[in-house]
C-alpha positions in Angstrom: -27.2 -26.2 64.4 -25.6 -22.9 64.6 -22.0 -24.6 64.1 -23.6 -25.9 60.8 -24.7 -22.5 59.8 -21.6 -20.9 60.1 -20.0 -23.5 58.4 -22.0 -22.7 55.3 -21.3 -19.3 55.6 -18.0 -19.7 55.4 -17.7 -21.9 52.9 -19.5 -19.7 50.6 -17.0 -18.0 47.6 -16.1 -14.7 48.0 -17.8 -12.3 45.3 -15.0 -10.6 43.2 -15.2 -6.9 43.3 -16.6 -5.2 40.5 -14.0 -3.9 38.2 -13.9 0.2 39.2 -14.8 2.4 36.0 -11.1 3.8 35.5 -9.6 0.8 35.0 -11.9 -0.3 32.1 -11.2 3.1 30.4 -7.3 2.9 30.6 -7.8 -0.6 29.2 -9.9 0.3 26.7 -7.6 3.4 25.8 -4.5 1.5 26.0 -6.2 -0.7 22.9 -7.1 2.0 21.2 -3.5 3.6 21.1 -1.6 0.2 20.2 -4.2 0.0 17.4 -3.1 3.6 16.7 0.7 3.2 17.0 0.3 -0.3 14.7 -1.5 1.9 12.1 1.3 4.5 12.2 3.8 2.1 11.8 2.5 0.2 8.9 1.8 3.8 7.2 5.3 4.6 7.7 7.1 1.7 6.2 4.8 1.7 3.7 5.8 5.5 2.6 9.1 4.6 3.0 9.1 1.4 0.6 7.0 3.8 -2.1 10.1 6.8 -1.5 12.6 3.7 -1.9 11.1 2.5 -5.1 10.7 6.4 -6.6 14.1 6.5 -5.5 16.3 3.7 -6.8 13.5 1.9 -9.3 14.8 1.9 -13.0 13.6 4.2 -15.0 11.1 2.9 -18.0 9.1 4.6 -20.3 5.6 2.6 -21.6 4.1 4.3 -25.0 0.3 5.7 -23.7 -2.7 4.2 -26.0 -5.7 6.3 -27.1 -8.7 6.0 -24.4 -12.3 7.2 -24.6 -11.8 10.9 -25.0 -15.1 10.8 -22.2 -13.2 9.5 -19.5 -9.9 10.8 -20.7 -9.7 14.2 -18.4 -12.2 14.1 -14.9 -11.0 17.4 -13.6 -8.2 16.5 -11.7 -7.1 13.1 -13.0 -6.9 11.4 -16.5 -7.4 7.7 -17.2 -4.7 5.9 -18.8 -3.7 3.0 -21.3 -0.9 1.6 -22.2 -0.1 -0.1 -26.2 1.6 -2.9 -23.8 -1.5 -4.3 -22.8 -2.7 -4.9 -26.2 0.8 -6.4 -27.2 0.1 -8.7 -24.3 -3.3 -10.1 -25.3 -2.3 -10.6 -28.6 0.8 -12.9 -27.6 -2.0 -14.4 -24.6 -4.4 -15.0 -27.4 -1.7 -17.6 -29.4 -0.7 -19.1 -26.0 -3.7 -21.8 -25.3 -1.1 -23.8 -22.6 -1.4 -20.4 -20.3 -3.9 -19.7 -17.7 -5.5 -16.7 -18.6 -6.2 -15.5 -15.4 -2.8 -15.9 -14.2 -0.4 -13.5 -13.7 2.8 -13.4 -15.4 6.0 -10.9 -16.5 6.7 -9.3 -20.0 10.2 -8.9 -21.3 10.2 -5.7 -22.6 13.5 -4.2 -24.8 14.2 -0.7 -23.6 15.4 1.7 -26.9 17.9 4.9 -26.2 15.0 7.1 -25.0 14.0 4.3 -22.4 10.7 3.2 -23.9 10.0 -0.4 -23.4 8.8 -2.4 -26.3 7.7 -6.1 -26.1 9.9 -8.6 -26.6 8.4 -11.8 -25.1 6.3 -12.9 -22.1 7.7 -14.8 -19.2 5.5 -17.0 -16.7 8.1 -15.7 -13.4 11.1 -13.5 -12.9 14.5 -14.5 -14.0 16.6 -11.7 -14.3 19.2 -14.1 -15.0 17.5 -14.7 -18.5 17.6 -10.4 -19.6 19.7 -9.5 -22.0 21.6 -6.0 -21.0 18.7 -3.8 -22.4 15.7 -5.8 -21.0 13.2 -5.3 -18.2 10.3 -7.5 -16.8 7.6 -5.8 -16.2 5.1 -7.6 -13.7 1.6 -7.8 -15.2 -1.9 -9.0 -14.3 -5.0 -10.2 -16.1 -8.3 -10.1 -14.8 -10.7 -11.5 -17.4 -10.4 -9.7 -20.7 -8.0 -7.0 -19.3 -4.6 -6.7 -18.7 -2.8 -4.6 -15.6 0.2 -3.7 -15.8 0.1 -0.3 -13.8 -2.1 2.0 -12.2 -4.4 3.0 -14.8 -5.3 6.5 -13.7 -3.1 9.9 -13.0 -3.9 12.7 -10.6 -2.4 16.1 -11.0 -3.4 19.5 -9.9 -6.4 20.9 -10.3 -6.0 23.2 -13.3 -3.4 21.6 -14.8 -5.0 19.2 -17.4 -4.0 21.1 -20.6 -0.7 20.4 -19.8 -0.7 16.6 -19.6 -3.0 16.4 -23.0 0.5 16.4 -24.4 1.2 13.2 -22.4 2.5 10.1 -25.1 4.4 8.2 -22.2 4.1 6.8 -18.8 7.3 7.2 -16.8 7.7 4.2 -14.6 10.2 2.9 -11.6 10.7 -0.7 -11.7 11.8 -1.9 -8.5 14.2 -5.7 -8.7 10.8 -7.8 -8.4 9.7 -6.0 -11.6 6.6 -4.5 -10.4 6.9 -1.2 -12.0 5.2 2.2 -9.9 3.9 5.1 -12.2 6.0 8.0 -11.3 5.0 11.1 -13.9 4.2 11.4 -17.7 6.8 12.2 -20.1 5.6 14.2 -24.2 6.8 12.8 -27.4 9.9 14.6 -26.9 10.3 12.4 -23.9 10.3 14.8 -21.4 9.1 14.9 -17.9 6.1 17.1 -17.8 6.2 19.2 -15.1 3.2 21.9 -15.5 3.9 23.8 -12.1 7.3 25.1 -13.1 6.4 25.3 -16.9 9.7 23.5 -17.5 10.8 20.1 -18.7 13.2 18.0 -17.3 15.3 15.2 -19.1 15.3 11.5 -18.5 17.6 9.7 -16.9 20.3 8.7 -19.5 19.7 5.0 -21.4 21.6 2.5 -19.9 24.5 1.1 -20.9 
């Protein structure tokens, strides 16, 4: 009888030792600093790829369209439009064969000032298709809207007298054709630059 006891006994599993507190916290803080160093990383490249496309991006000029003057200047912004977007619903609006909620490119011609006027639309990108003074700009349409850019541009507080003499957009198109808003330009089509109370030329038209 006492043989069978012991027999039990040690047969029974062995309990597994609670797992002590420190260990749980350096698990739960190595986690916590991959998430971190993940983060960091993906903010990094994705500064670099915007300082890239500043960088190297071709420069295109997009005339500004007249918005709601209510909604024009919110203290340290000012909302934007561009006359592209209505060229581009007015070719959409002949073109019953396209999805309207697609996206697509517009071939734009590009004058000796860099301002981009509409030539065509395009339902991908084919660089291979551009004459020498073309660009595709990547737009989107959401409903009754079109997208071509950010339609919004933050400056300063203090400084919004100076951009009410905004008539362009100054873009960076990148070689996918998705163009990133990089200041605004006056009808003189220079860079307005309200901090140093100077202008600065455009890049020269190309060739």
């Amino acid at each position: 009888m006492t043989d069978n006891i012991l027999t039990k006994r040690a047969s029974k599993p062995t309990s597994t030792p609670p797992t002590h507190w420190s260990q749980k916290r350096a698990f739960t803080i190595a986690i916590v600093l991959s998430g971190l160093i993940i983060v960091l990383i993906v903010m990094a490249l994705s500064v670099v790829k915007y300082e890239t496309h500043l960088m190297t991006g071709d420069t295109v000029l997009l005339e500004l369209a007249p918005v709601d003057p209510r909604g024009f200047m919110q203290g340290d912004y000012m909302t934007l439009r561009y006359d592209l977007e209505r060229d581009i619903l007015e070719r959409l609006a002949t073109a019953s064969n396209r999805d309207k909620s697609s996206d697509g490119y517009v071939i734009v011609a590009l004058d000796e000032h860099n301002v981009g006027h509409f030539v065509r639309l395009a339902d991908s990108h084919q660089p291979a298709t551009l004459a020498h003074n073309e660009k595709a700009i990547h737009y989107r349409r959401r409903h009754s809207s079109i997208q071509i850019a950010t339609n919004a541009y933050f400056f300063q507080e203090g400084n919004a007298e100076a951009f009410e003499a905004a008539e362009y957009g100054v873009f960076r198109l990148n070689d996918n054709g998705d163009p990133l808003l990089a200041s605004l330009a006056n009808e003189a089509f220079e860079v307005i630059e309200p901090k140093e109370r100077s202008k600065t030329p455009l890049d020269s038209p190309p060739d």
